[in-house]
N, CA, C and O atoms as a printed pandas DataFrame, in Angstrom:
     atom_number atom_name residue_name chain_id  residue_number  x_coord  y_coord  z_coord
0              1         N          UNK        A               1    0.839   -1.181    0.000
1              2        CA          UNK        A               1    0.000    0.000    0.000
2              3         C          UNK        A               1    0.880    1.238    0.000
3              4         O          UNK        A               1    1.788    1.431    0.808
4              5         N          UNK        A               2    0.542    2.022   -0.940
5              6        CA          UNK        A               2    0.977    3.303   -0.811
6              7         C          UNK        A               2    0.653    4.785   -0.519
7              8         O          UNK        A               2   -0.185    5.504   -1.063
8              9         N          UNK        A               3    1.591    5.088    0.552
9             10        CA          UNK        A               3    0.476    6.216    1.022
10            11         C          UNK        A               3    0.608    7.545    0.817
11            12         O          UNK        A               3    1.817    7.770    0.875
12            13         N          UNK        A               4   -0.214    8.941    0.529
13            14        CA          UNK        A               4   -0.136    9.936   -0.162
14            15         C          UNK        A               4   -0.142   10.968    0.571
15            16         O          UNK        A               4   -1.115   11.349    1.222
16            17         N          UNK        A               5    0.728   11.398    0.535
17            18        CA          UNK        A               5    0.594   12.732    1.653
18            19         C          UNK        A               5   -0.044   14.068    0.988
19            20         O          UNK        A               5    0.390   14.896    0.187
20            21         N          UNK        A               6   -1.159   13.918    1.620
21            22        CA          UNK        A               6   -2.212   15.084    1.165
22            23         C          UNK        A               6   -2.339   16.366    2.235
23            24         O          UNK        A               6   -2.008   16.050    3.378
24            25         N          UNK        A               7   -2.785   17.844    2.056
25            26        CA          UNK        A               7   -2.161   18.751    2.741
26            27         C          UNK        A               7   -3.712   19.751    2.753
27            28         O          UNK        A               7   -3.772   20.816    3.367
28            29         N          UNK        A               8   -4.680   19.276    2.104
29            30        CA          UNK        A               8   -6.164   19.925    2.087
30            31         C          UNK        A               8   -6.796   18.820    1.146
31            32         O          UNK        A               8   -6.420   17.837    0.507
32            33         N          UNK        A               9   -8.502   19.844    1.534
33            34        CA          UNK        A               9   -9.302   18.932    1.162
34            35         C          UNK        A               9   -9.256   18.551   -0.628
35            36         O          UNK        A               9   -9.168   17.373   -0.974
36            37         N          UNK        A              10   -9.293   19.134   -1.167
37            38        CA          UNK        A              10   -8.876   18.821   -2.840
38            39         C          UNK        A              10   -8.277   17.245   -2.977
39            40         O          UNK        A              10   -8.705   16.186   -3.437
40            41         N          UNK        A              11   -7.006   17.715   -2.294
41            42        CA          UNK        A              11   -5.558   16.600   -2.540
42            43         C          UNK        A              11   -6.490   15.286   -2.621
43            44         O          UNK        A              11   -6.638   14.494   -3.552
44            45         N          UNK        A              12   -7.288   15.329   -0.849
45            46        CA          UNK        A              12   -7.909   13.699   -0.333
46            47         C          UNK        A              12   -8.891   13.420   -1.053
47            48         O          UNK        A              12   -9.131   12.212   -1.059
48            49         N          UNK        A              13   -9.836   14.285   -1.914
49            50        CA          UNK        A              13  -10.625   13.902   -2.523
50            51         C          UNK        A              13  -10.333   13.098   -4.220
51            52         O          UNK        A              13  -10.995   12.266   -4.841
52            53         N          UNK        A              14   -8.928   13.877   -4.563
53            54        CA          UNK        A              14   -8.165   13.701   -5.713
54            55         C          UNK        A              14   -7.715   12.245   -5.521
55            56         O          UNK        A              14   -8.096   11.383   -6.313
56            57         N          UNK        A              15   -6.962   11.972   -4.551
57            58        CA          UNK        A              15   -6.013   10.721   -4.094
58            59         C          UNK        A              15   -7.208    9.564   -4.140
59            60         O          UNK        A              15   -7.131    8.561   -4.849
60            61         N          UNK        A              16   -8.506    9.924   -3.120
61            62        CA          UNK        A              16   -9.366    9.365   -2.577
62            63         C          UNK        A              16   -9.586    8.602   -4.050
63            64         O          UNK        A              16   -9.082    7.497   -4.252
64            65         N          UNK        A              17  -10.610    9.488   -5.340
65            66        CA          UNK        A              17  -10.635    8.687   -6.587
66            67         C          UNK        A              17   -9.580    8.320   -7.306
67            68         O          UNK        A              17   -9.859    7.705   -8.335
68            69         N          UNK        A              18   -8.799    8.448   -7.152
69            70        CA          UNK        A              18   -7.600    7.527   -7.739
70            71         C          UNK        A              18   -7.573    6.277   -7.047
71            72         O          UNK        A              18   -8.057    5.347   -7.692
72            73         N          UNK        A              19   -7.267    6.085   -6.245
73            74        CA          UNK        A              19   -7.336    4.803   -4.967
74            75         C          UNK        A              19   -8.907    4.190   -5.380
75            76         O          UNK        A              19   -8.828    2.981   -5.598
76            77         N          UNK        A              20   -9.978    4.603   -5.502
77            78        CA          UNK        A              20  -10.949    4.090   -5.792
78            79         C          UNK        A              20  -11.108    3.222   -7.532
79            80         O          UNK        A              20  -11.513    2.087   -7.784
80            81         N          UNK        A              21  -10.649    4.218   -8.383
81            82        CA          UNK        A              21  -10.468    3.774   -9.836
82            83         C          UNK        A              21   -9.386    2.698   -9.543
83            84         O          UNK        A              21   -9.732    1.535   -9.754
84            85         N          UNK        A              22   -8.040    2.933   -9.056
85            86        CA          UNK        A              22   -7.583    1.533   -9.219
86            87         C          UNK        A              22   -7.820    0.265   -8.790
87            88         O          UNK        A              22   -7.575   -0.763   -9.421
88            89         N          UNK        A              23   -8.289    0.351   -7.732
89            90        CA          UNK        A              23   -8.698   -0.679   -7.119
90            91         C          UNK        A              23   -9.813   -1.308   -7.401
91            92         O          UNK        A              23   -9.753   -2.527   -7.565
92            93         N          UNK        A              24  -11.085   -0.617   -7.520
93            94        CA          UNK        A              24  -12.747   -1.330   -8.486
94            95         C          UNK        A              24  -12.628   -1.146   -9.847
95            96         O          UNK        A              24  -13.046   -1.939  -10.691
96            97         N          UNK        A              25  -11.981    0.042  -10.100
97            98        CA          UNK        A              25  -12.120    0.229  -12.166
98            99         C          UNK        A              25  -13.098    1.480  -12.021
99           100         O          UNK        A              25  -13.501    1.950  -10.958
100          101         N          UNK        A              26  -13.385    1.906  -13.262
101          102        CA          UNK        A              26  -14.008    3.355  -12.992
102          103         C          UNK        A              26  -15.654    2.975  -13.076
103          104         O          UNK        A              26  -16.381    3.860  -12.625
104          105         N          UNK        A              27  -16.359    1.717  -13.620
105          106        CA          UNK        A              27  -17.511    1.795  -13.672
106          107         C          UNK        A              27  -18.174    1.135  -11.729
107          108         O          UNK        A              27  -19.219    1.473  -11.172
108          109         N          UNK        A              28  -17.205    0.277  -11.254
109          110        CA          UNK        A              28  -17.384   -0.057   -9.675
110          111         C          UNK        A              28  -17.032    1.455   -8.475
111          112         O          UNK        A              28  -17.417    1.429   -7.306
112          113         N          UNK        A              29  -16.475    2.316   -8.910
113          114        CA          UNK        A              29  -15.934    3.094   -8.260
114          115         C          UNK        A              29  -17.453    4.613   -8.286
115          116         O          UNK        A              29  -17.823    5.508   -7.527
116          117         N          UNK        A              30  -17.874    4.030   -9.758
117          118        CA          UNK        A              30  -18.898    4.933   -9.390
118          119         C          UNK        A              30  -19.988    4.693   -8.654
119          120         O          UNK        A              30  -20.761    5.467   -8.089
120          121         N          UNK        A              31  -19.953    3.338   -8.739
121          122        CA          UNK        A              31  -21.504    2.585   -8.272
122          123         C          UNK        A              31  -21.250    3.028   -7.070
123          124         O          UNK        A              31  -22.046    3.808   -6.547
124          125         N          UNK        A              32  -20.005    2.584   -6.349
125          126        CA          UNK        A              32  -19.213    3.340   -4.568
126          127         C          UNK        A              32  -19.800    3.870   -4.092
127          128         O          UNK        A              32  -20.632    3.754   -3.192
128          129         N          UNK        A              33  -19.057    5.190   -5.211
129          130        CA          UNK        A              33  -19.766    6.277   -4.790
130          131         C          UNK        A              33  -21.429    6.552   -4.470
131          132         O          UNK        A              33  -22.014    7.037   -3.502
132          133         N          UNK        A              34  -21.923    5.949   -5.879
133          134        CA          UNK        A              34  -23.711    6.417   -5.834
134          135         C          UNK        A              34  -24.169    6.069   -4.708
135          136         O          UNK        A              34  -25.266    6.531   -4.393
136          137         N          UNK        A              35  -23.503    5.199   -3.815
137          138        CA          UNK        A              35  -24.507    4.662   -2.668
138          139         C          UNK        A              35  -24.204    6.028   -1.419
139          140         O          UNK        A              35  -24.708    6.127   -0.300
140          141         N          UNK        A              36  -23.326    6.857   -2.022
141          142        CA          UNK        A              36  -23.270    7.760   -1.179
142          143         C          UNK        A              36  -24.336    9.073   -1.057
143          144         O          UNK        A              36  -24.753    9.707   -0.089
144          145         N          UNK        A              37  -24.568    9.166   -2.501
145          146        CA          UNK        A              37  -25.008   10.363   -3.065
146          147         C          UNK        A              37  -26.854   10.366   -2.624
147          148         O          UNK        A              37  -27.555   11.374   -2.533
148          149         N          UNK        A              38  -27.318    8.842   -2.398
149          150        CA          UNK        A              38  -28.855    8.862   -2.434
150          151         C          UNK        A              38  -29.364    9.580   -1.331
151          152         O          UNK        A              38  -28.823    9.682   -0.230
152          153         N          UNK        A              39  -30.394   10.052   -1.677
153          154        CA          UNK        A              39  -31.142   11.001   -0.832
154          155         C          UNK        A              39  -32.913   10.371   -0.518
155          156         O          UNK        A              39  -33.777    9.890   -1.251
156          157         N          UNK        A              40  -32.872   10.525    0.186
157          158        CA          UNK        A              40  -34.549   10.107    0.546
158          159         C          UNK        A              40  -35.465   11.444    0.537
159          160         O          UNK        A              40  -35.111   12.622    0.531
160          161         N          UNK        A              41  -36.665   10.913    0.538
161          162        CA          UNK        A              41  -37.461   12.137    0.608
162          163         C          UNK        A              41  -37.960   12.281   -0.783
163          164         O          UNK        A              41  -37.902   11.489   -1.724
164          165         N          UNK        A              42  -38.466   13.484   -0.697
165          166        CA          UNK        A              42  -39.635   14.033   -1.661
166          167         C          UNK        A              42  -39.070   15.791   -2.106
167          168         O          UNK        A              42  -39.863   16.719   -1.943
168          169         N          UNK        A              43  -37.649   16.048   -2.660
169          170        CA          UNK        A              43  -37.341   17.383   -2.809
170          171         C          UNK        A              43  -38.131   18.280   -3.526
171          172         O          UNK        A              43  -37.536   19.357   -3.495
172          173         N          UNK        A              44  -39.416   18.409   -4.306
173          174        CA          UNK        A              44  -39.759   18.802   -5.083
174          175         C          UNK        A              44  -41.323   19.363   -3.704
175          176         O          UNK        A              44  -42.048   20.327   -3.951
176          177         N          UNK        A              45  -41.485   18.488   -2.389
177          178        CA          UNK        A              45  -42.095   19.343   -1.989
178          179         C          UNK        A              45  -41.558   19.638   -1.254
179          180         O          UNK        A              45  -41.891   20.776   -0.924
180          181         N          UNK        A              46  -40.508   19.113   -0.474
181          182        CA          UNK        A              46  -39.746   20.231    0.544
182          183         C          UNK        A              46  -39.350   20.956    0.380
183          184         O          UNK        A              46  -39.360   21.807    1.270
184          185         N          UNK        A              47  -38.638   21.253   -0.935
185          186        CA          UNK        A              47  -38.170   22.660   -0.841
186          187         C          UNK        A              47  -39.191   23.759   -1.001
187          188         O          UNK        A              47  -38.682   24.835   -1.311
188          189         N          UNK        A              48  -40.718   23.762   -0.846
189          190        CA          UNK        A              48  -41.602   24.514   -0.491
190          191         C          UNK        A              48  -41.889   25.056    0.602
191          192         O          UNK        A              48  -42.322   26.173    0.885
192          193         N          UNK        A              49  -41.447   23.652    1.543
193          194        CA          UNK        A              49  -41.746   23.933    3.108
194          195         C          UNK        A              49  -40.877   24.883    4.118
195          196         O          UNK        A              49  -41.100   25.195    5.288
196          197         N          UNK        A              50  -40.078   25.140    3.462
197          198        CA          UNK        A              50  -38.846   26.330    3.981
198          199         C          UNK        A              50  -38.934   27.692    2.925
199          200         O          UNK        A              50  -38.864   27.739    1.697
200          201         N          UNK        A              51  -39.108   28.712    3.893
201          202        CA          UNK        A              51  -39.487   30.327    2.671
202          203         C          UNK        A              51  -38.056   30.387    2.268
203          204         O          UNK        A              51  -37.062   30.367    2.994
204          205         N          UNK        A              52  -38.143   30.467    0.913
205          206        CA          UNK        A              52  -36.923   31.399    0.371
206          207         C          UNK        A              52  -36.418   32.632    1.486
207          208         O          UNK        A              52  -37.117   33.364    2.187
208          209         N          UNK        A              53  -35.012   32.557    1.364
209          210        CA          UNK        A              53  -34.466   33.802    2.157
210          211         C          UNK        A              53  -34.636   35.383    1.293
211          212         O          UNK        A              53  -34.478   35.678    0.108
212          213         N          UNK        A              54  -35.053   36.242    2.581
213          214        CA          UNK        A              54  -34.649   37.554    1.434
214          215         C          UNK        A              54  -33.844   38.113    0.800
215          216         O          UNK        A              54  -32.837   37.540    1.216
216          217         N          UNK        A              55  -33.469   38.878    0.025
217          218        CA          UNK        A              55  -32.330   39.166   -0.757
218          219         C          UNK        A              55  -31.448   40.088    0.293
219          220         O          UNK        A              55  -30.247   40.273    0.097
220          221         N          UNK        A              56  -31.993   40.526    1.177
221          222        CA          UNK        A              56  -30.742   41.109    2.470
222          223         C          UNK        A              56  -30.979   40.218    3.382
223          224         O          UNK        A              56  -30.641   40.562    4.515
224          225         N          UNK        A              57  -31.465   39.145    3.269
225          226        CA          UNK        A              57  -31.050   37.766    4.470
226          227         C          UNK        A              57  -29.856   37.314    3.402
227          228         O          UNK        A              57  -28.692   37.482    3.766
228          229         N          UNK        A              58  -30.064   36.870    2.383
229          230        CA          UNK        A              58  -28.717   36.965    1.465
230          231         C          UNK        A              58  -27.851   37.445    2.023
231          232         O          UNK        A              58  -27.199   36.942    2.938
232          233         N          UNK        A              59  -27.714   38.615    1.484
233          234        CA          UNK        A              59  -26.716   39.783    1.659
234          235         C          UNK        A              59  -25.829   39.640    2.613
235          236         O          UNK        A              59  -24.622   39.423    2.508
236          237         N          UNK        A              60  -26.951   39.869    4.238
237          238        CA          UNK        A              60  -26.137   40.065    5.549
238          239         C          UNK        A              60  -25.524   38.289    5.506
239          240         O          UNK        A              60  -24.611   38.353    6.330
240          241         N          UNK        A              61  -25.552   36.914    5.029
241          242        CA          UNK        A              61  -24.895   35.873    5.466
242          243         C          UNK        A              61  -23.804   35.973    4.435
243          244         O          UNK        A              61  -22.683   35.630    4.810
244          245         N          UNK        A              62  -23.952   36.394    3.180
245          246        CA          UNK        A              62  -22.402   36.794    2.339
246          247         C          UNK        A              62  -21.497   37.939    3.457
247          248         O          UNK        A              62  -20.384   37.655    3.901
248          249         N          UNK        A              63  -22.077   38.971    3.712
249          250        CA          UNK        A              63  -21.328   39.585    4.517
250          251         C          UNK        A              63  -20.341   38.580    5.539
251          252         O          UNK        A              63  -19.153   38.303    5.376
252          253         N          UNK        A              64  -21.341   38.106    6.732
253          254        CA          UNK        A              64  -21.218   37.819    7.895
254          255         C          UNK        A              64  -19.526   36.436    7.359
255          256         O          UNK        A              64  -18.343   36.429    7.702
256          257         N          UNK        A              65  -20.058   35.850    6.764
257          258        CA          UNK        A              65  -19.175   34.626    5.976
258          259         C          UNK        A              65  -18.008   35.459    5.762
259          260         O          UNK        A              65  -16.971   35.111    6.325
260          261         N          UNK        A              66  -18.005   36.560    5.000
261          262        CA          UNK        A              66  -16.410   37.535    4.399
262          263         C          UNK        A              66  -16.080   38.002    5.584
263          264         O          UNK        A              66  -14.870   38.210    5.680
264          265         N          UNK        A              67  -16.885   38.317    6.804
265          266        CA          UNK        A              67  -16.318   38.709    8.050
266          267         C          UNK        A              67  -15.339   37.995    8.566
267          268         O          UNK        A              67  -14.229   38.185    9.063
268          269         N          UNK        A              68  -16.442   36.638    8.174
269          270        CA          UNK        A              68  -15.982   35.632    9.568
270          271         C          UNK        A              68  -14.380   35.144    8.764
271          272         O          UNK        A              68  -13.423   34.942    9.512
272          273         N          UNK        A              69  -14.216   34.997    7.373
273          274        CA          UNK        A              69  -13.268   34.889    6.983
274          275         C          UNK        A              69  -11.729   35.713    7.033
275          276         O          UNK        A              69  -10.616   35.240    7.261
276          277         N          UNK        A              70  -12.083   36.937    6.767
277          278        CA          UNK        A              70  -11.549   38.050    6.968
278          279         C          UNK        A              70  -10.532   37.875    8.280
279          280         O          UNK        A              70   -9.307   37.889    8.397
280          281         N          UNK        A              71  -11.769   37.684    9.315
281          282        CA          UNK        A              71  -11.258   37.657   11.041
282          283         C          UNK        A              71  -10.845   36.927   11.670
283          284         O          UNK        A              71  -10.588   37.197   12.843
């Protein structure tokens, strides 16, 4: 086994499908994955059940985010 010294999230996700393609092949590596991706539920009415945000509820969480980054 060989191991990859990764330094952020990119690298492990990069390494991660490589290690996956070699080892299953690229059509097993996706199936892998898909069992990750499924979602339950009904999205077409939940996303009704939560109000859209306002365009300065927007605003102030882009702000607050460049703050929090910033600081």
């Amino acid at each position: 086994m060989v191991r990859v010294n990764v330094n952020n999230d990119v690298n492990v996700r990069i390494a991660g499908h490589a290690a996956l393609r070699e080892a299953l092949g690229v059509d097993n590596s996706v199936r892998f994955m898909q069992q990750f991706w499924y979602r339950s539920g009904d999205y077409t009415k939940e996303k009704y059940e939560k109000p859209e945000p306002s365009r300065e509820e927007v605003i102030a969480r882009i702000m607050a985010n460049r703050a929090q980054k910033a600081g």
